[in-house]
LUMFISE-915690 format. One record per atom (N, C-alpha, C): residue number from 1; x, y, z; residue in one letter. Coordinates in steps of 0.02 Angstrom, whole numbers, plus 32768, in hexadecimal, padded with zeros to 4 digits. Layout:
residues N
+-----+------+------+------+-----+
:   n :    u :    v :    w : res :
+-----+------+------+------+-----+
: NUM :    X :    Y :    Z :   a :
...
+-----+------+------+------+-----+
***
This chain:
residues 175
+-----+------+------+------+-----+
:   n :    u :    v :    w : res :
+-----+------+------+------+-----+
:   1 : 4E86 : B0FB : 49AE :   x :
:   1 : 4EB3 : B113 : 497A :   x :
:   1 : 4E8B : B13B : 4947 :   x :
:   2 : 4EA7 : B177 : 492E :   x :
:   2 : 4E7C : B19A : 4900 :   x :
:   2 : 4EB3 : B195 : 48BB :   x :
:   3 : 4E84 : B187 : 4886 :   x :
:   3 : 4E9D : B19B : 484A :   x :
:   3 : 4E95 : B1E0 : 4810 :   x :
:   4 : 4EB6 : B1DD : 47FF :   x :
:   4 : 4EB8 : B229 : 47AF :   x :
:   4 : 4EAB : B208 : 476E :   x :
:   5 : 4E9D : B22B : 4758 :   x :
:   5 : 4EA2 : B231 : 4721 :   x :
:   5 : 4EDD : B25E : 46F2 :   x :
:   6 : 4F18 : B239 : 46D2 :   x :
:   6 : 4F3B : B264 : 46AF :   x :
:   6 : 4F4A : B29D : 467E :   x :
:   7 : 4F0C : B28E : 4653 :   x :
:   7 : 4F00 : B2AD : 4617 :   x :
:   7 : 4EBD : B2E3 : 463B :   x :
:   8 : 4EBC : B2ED : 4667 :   x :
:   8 : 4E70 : B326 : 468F :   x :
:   8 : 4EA4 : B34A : 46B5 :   x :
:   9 : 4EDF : B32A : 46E8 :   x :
:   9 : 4F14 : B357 : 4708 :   x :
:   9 : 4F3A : B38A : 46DA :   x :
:  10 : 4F5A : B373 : 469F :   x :
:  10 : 4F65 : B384 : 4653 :   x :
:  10 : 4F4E : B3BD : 463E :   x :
:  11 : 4F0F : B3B7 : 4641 :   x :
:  11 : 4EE7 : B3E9 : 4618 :   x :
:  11 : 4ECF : B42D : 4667 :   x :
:  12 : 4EC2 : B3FE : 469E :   x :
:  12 : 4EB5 : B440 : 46BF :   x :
:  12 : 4EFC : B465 : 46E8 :   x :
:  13 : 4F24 : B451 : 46DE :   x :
:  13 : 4F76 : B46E : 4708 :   x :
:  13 : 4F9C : B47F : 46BA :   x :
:  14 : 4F73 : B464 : 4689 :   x :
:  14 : 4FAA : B491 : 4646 :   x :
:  14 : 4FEB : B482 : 4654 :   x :
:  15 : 4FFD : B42F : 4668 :   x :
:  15 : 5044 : B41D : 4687 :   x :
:  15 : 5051 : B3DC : 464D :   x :
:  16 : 5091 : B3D1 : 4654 :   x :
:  16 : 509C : B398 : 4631 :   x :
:  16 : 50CF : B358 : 4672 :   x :
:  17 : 50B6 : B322 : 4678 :   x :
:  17 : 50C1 : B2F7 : 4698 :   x :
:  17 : 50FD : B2AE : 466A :   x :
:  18 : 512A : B2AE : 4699 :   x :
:  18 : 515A : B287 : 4679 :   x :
:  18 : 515E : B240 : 46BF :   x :
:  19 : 5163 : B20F : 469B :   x :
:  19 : 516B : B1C8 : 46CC :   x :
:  19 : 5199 : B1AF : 46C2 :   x :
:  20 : 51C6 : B19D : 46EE :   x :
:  20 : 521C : B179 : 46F9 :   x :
:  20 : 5206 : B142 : 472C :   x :
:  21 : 5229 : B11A : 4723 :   x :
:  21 : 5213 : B0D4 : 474C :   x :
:  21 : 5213 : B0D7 : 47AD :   x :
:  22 : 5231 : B112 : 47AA :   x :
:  22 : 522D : B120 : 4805 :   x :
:  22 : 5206 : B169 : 4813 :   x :
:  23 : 5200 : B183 : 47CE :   x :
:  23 : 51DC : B1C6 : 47D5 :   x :
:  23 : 51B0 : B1DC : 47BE :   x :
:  24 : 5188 : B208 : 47A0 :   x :
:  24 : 514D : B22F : 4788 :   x :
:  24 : 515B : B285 : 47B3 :   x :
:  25 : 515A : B2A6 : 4772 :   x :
:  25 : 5182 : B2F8 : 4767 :   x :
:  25 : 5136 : B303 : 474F :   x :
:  26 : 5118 : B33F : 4778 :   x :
:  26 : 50F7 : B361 : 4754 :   x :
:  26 : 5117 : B39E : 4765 :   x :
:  27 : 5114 : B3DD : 4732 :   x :
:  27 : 5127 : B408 : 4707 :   x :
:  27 : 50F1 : B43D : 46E3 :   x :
:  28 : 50EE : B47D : 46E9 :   x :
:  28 : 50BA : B4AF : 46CE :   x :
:  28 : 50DD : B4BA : 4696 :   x :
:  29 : 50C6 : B4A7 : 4658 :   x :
:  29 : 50D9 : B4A8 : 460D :   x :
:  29 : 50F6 : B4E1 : 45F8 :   x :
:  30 : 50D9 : B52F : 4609 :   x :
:  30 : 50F6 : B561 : 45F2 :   x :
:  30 : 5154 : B55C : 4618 :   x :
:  31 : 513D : B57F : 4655 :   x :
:  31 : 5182 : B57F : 4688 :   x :
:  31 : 51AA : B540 : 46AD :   x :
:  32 : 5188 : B511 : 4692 :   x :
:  32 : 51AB : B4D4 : 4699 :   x :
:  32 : 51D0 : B4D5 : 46DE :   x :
:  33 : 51A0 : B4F6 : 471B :   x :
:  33 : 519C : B4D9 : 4765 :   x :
:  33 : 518D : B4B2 : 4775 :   x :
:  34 : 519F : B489 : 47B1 :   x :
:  34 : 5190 : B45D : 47BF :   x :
:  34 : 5150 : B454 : 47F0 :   x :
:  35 : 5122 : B43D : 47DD :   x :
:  35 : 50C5 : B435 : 4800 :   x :
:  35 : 50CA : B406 : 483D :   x :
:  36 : 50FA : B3C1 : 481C :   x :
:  36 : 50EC : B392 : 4859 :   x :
:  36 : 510D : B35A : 4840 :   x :
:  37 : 5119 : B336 : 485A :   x :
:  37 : 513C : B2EA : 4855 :   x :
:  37 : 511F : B2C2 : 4876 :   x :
:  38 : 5130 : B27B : 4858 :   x :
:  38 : 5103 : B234 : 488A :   x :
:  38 : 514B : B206 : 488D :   x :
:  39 : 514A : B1ED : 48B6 :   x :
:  39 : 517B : B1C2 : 48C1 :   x :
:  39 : 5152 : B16B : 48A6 :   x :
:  40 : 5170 : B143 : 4889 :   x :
:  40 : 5168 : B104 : 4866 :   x :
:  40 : 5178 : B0D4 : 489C :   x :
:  41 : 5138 : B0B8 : 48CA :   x :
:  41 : 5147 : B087 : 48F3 :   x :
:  41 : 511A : B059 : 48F4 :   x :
:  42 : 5128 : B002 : 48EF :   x :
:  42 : 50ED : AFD1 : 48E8 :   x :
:  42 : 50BC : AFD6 : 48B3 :   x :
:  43 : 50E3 : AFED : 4883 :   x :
:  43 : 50B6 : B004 : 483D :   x :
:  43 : 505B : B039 : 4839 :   x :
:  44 : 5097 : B06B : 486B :   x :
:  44 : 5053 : B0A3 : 4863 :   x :
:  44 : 5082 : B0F1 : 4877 :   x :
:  45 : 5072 : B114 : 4854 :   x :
:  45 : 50A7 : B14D : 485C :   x :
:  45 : 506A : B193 : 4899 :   x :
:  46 : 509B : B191 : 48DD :   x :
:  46 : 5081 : B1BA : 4914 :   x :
:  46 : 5097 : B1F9 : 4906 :   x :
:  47 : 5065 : B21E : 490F :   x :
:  47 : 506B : B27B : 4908 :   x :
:  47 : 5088 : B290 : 494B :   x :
:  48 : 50B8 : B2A2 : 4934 :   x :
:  48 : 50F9 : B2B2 : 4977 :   x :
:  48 : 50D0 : B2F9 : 497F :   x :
:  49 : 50A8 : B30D : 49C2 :   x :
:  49 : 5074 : B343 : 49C3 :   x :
:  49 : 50C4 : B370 : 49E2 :   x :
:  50 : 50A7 : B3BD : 49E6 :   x :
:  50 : 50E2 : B3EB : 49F7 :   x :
:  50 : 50C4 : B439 : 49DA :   x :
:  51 : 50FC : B472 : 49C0 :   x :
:  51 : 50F7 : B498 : 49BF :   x :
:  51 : 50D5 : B4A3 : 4977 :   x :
:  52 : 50D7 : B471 : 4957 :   x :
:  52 : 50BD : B468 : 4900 :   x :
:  52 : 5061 : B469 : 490D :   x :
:  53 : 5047 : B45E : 493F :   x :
:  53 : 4FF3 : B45B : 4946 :   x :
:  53 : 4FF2 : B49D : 4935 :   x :
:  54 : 5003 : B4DC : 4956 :   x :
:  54 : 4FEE : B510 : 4949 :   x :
:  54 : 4FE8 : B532 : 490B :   x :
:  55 : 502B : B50D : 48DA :   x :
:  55 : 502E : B52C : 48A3 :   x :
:  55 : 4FE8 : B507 : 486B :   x :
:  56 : 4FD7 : B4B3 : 4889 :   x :
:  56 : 4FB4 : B4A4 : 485F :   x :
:  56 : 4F67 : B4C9 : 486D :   x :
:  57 : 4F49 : B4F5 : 48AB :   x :
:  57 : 4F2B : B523 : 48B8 :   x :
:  57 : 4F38 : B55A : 4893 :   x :
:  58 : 4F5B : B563 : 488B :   x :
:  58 : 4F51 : B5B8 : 4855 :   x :
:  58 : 4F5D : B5AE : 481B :   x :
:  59 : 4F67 : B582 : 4803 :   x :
:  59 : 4F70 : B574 : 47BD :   x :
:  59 : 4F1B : B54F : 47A8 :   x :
:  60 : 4F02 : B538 : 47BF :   x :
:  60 : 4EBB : B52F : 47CD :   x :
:  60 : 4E8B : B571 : 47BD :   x :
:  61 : 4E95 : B5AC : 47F0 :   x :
:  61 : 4E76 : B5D1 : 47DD :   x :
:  61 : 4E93 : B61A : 47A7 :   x :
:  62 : 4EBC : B5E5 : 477D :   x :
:  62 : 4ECD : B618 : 4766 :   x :
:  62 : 4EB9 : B639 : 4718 :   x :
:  63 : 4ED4 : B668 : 470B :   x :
:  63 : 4E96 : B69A : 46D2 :   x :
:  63 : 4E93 : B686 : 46A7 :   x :
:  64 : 4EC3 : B648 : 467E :   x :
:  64 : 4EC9 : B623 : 463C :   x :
:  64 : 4E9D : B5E2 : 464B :   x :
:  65 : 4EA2 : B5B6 : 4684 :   x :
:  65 : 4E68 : B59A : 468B :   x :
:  65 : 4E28 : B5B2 : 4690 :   x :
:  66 : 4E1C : B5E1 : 46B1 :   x :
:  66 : 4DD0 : B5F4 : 46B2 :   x :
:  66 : 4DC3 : B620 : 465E :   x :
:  67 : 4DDB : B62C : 464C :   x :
:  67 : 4DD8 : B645 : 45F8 :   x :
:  67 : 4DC4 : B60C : 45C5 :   x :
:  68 : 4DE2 : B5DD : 45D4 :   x :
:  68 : 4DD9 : B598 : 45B4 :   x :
:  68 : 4DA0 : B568 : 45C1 :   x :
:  69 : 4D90 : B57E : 4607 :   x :
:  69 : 4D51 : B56A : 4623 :   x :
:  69 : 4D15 : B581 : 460B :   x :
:  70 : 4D12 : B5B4 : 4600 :   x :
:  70 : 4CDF : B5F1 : 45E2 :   x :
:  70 : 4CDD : B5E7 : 45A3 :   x :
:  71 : 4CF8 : B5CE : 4569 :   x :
:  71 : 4CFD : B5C5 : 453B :   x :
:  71 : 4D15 : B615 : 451B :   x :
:  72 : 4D5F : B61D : 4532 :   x :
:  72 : 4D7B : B656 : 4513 :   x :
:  72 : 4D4C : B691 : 44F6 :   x :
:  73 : 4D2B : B6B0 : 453F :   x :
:  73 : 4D1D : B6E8 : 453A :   x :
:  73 : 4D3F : B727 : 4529 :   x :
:  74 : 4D30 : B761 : 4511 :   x :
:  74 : 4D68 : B7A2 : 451E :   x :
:  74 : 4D62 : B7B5 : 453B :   x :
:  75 : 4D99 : B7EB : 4560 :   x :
:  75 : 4DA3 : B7FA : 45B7 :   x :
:  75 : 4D75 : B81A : 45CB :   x :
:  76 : 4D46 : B844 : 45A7 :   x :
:  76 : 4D1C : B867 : 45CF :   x :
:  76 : 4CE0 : B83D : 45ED :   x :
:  77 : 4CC2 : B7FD : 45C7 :   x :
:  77 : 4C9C : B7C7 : 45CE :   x :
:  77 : 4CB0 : B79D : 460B :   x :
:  78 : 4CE7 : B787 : 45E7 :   x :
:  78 : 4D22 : B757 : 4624 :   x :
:  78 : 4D10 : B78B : 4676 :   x :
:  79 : 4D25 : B7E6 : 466A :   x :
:  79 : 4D1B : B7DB : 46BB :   x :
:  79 : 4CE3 : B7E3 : 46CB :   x :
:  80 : 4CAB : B7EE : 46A3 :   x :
:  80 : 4C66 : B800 : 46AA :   x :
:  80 : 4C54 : B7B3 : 46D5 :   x :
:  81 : 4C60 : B76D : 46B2 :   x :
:  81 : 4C43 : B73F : 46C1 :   x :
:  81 : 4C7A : B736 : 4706 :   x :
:  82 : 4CA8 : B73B : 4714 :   x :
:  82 : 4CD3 : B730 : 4743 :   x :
:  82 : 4CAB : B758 : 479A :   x :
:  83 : 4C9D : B79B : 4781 :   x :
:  83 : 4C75 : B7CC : 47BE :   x :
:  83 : 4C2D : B782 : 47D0 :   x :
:  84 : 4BFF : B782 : 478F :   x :
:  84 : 4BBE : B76D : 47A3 :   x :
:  84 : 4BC9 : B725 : 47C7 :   x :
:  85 : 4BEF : B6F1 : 47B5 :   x :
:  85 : 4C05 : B6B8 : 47C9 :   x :
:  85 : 4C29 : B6D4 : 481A :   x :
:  86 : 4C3C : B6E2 : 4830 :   x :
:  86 : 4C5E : B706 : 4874 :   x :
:  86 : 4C9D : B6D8 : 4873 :   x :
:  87 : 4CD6 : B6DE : 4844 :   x :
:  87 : 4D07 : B6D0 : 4845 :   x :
:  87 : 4D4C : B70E : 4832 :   x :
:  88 : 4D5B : B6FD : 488A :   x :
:  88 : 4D90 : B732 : 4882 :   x :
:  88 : 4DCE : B721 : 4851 :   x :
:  89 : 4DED : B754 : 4813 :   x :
:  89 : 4E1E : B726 : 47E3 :   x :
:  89 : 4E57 : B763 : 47FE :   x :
:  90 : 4E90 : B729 : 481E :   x :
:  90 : 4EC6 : B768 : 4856 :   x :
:  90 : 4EE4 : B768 : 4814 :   x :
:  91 : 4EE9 : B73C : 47C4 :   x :
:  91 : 4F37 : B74C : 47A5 :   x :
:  91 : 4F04 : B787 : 475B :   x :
:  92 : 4F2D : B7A6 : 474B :   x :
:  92 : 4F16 : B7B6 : 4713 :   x :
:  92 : 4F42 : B7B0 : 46CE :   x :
:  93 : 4F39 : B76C : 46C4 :   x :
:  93 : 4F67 : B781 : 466E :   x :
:  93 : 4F5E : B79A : 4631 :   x :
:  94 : 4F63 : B7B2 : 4623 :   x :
:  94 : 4F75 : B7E8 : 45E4 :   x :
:  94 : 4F7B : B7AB : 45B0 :   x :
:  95 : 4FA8 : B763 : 45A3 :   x :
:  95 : 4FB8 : B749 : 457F :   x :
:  95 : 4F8F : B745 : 453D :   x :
:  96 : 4FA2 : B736 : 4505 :   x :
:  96 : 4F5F : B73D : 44DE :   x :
:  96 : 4F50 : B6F5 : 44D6 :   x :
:  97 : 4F26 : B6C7 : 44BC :   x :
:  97 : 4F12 : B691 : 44CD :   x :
:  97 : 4F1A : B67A : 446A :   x :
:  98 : 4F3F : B641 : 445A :   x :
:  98 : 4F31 : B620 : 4413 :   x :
:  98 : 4EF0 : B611 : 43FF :   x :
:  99 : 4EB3 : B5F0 : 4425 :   x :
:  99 : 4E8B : B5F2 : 440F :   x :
:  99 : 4E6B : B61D : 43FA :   x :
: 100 : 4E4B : B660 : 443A :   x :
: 100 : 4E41 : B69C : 4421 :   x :
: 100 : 4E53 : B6B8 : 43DB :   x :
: 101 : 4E9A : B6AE : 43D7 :   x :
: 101 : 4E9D : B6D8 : 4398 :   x :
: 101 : 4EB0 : B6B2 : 434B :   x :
: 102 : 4E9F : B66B : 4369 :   x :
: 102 : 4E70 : B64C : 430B :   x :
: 102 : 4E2A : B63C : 430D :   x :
: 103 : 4E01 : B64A : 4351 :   x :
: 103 : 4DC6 : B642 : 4342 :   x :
: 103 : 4D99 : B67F : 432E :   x :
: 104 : 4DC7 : B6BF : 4346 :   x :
: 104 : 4D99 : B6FB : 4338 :   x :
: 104 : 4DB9 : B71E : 42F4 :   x :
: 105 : 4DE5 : B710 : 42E2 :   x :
: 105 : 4E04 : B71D : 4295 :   x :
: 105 : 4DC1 : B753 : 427A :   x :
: 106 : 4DE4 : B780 : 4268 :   x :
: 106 : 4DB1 : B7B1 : 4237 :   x :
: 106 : 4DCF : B7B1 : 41F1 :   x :
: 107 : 4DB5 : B7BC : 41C9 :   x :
: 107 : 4DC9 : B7DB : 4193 :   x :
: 107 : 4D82 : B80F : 415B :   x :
: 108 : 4DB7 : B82D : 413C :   x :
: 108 : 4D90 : B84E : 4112 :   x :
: 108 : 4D52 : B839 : 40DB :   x :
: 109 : 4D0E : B83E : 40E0 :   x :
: 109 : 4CE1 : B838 : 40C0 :   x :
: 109 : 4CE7 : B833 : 4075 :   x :
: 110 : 4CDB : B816 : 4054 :   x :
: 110 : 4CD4 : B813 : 4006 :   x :
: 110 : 4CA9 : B829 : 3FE7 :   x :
: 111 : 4CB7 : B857 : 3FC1 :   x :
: 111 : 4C85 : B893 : 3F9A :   x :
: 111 : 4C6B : B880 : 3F72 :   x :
: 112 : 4C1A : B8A5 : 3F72 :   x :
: 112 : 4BE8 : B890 : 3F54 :   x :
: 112 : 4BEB : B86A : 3F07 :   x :
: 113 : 4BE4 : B845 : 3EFA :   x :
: 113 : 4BEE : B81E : 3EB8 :   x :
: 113 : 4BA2 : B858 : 3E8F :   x :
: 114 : 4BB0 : B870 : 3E4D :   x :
: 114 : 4B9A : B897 : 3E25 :   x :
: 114 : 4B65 : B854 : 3DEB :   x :
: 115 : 4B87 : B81B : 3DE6 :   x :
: 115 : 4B78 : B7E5 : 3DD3 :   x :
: 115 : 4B38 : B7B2 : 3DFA :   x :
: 116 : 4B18 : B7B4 : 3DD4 :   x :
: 116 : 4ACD : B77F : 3DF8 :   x :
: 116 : 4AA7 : B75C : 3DBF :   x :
: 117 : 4AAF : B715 : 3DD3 :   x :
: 117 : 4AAA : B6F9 : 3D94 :   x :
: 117 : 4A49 : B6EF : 3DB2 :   x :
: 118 : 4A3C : B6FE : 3D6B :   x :
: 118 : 49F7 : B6FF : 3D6C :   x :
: 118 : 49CF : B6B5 : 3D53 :   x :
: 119 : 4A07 : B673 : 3D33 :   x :
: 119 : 49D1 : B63F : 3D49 :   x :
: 119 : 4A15 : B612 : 3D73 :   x :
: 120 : 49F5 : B5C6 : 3D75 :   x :
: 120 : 4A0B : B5A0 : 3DAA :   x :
: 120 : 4A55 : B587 : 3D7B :   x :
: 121 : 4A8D : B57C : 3D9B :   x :
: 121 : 4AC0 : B550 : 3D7C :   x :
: 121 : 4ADC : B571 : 3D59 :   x :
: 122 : 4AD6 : B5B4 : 3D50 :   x :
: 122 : 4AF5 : B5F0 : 3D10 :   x :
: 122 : 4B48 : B5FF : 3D31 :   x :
: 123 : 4B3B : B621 : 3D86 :   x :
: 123 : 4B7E : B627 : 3DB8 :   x :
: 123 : 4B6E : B5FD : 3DDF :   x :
: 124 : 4BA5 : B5E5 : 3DEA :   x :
: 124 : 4BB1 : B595 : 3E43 :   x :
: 124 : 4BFC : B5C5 : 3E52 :   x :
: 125 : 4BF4 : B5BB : 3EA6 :   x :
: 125 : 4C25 : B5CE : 3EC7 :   x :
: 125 : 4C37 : B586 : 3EE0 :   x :
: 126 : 4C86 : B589 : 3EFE :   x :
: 126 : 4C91 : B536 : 3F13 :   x :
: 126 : 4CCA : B56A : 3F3A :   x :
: 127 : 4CC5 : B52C : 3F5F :   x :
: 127 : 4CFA : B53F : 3F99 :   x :
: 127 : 4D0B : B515 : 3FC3 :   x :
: 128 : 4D4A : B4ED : 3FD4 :   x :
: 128 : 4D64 : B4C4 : 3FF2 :   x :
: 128 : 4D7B : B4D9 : 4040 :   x :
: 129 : 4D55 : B4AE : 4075 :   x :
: 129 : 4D71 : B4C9 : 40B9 :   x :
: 129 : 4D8E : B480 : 40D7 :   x :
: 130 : 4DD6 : B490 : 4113 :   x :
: 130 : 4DDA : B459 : 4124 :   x :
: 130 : 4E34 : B468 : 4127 :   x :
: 131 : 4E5D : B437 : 4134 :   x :
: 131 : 4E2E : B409 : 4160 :   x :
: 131 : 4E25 : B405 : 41A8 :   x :
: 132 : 4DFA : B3E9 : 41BE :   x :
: 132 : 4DDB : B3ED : 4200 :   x :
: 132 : 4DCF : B3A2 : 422B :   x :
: 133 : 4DCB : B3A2 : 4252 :   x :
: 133 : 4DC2 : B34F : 4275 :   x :
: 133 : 4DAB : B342 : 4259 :   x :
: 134 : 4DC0 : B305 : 4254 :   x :
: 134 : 4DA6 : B2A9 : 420F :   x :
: 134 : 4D54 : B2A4 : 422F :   x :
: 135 : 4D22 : B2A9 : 4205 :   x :
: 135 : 4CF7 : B28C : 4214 :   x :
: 135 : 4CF4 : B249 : 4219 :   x :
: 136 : 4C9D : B223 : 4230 :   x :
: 136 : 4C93 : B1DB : 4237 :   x :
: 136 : 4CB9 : B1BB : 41E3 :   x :
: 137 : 4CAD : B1DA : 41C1 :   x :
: 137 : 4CBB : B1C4 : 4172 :   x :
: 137 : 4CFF : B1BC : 4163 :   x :
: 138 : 4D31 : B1DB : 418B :   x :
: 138 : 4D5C : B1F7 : 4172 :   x :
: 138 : 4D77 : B237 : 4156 :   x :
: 139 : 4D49 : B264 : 4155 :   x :
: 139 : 4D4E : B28C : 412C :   x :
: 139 : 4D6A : B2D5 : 4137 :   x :
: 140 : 4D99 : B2E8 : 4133 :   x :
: 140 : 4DC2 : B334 : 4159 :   x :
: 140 : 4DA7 : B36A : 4130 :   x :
: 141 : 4D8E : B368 : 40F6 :   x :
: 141 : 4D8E : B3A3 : 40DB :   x :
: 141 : 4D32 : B399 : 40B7 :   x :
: 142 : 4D35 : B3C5 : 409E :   x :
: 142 : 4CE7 : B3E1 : 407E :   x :
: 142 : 4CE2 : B408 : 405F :   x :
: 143 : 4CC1 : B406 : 401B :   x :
: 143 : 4CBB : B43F : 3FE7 :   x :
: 143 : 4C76 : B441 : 3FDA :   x :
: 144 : 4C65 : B48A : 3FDE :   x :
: 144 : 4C3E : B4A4 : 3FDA :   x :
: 144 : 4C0C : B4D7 : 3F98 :   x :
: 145 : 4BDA : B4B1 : 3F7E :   x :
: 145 : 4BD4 : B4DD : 3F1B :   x :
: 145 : 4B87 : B509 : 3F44 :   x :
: 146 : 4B8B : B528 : 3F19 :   x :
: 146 : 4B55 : B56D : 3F3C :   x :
: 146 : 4B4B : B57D : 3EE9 :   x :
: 147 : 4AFB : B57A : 3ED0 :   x :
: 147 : 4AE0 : B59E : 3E9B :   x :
: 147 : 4ACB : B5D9 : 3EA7 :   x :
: 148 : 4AE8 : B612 : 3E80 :   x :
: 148 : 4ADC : B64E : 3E94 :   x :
: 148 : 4A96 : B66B : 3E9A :   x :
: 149 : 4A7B : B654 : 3E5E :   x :
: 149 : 4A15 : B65C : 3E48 :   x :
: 149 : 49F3 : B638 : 3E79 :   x :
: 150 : 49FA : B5F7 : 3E95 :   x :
: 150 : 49D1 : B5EF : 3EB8 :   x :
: 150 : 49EC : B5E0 : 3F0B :   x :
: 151 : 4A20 : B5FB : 3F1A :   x :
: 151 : 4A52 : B5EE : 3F54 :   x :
: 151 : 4A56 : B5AF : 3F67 :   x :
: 152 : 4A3D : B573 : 3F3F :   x :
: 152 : 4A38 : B530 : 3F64 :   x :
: 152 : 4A8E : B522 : 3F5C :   x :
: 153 : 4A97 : B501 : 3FA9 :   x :
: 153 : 4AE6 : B4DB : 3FB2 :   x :
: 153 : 4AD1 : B49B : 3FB4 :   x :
: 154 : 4B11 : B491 : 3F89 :   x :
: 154 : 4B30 : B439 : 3F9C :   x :
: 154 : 4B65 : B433 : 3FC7 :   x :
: 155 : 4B74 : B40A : 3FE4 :   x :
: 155 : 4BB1 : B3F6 : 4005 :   x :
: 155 : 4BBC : B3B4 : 4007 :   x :
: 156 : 4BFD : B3A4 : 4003 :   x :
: 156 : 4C1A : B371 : 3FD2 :   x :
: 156 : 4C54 : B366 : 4020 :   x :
: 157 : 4C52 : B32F : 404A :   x :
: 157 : 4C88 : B30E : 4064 :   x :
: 157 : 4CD6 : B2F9 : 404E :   x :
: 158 : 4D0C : B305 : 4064 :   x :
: 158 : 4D35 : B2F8 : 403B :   x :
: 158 : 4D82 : B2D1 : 4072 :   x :
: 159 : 4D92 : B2A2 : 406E :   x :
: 159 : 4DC6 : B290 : 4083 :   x :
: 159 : 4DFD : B29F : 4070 :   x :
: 160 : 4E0F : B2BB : 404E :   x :
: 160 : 4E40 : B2F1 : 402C :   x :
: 160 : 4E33 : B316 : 3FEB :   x :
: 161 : 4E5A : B34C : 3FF5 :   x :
: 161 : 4E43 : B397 : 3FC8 :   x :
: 161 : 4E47 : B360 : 3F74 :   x :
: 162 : 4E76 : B348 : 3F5B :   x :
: 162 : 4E71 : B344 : 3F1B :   x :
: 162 : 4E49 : B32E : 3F09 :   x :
: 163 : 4E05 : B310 : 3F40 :   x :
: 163 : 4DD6 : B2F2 : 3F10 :   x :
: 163 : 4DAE : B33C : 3EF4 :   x :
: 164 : 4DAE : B376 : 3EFB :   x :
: 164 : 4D75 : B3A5 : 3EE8 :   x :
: 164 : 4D6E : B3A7 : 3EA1 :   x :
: 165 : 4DAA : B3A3 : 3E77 :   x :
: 165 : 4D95 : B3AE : 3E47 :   x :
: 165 : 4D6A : B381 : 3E06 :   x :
: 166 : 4D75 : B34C : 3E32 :   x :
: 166 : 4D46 : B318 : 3E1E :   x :
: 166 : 4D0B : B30D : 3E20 :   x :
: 167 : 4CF1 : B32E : 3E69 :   x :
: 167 : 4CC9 : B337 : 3E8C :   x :
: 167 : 4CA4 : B383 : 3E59 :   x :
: 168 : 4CC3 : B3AB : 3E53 :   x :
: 168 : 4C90 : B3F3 : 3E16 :   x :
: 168 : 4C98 : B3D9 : 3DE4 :   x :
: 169 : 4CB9 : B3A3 : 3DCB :   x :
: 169 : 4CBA : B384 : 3D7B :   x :
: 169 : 4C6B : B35E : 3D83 :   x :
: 170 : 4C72 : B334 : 3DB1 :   x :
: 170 : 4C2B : B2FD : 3DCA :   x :
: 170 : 4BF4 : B33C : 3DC0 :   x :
: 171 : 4BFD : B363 : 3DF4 :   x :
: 171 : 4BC1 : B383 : 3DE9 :   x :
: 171 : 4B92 : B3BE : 3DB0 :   x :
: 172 : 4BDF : B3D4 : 3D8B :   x :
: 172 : 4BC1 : B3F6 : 3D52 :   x :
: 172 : 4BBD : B3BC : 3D20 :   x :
: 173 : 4BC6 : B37C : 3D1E :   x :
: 173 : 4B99 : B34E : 3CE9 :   x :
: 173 : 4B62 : B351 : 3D03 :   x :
: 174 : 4B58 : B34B : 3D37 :   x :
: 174 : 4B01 : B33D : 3D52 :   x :
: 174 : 4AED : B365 : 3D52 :   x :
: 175 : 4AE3 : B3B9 : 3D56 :   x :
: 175 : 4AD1 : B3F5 : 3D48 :   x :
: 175 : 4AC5 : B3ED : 3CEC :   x :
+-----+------+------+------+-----+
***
């Protein structure tokens, strides 16, 4: 008898799996086709094999998995590494990918500050980022003080934003 893993089928078929007491529906999340079914017998659900293998074959090699694999390359990279690896990719999607486009976010540069404080503690920049997965601490967010004269940063952990201002009160007493 071979077993799966649910949450690895999940992530590599990009399907969502539903369990009924005589059934198990898997399903490709976008087009909500049907991948495959198991029938619920003697408390173990059997993969009714058939015309659904093939589809779980091309959905395998397909261009949103291997993009995701690669750690969301851009297409000219994606087919660069696709040629050298010798993997033929038969689909080509065009789709644009969510991660792609909040991890490469551009924006416009911020112009030269005319201002340079010439000793330590005169300008502090602060800046709150977050939030982001809970660290070991707890902690989702982080603020960040930067002295302009001598560029030294602090960074300050924060389990939620309202502590900051407590947090530049704390530290311009101790300054």
């Amino acid at each position: 008898m071979q077993s799966i893993s649910i949450a690895q089928l999940i992530d590599d078929l990009c399907c969502s799996i539903t369990f009924t007491p005589k059934l198990c529906v898997i399903q490709d999340l976008t087009t909500k086709m049907l991948i495959g079914s198991d029938e619920h017998r003697k408390g173990v659900y059997f993969y009714n094999e058939g015309p659904t293998i093939q589809l779980q074959a091309n959905k395998v090699d397909s261009h949103d998995l291997w993009h995701r694999r690669m750690g969301h390359p851009s297409t000219k990279h994606y087919q660069t590494y696709l040629v050298f690896l010798g993997i033929n990719n038969r689909s080509s999607s065009k789709d644009i990918c969510d991660v792609c486009l909040m991890a490469k976010q551009t924006r416009l540069p911020f112009s030269v500050s005319e201002h340079k404080a010439l000793m330590n503690f005169v300008l502090v920049h602060c800046d709150i980022w977050g939030a982001y997965v809970k660290s070991f601490c707890g902690a989702s967010y982080f603020l960040t003080i930067l002295d302009d004269a001598s560029r030294c940063e602090w960074v300050y952990l924060m389990k939620e934003r309202s502590k900051a201002s407590k947090i530049v009160q704390n530290f311009c007493a101790n300054v």
